[in-house]
C-alpha positions as CSV (number, residue, x, y, z in Angstrom):
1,X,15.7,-27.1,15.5
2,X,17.9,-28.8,13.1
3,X,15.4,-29.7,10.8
4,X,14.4,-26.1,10.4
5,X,18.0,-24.7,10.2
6,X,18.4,-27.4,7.1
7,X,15.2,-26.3,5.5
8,X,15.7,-23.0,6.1
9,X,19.5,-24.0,4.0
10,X,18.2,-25.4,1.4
11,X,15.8,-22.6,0.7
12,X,17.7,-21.3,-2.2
13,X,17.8,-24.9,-4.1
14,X,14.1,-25.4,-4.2
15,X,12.9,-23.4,-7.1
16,X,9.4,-22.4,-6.6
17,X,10.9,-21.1,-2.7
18,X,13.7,-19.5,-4.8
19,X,11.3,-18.0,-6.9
20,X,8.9,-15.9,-4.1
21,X,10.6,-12.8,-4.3
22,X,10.3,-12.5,-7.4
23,X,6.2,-12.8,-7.7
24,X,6.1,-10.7,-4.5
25,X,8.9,-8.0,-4.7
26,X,8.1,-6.6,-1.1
27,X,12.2,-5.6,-1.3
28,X,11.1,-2.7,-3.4
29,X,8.6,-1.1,-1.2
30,X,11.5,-1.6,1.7
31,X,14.3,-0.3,-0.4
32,X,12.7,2.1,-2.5
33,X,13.6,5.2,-1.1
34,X,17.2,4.0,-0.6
35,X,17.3,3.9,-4.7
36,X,15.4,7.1,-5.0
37,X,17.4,10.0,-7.3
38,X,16.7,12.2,-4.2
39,X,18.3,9.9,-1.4
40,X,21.2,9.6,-3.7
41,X,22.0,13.2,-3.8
42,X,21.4,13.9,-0.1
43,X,22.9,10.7,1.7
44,X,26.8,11.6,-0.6
């Protein structure tokens, strides 16, 4: 278990890891309609 908490750690230090979310932006399909013009207006 430690081993996986200090890999899971170090995560943002190894580049190509670092790098995933970037070739694979599933954030955007998550937090699209957050960002949407619509949302904006209704959730104020």
């Amino acid at each position: 278990m430690t081993l996986l908490t200090v890999a899971l750690a170090l995560v943002p230090l190894i580049p190509i890891l670092r790098d995933i979310p970037r070739w694979v932006p599933i954030h955007r399909l998550i937090w699209r309609r957050y960002y949407s013009p619509h949302a904006r207006r209704t959730a104020g």
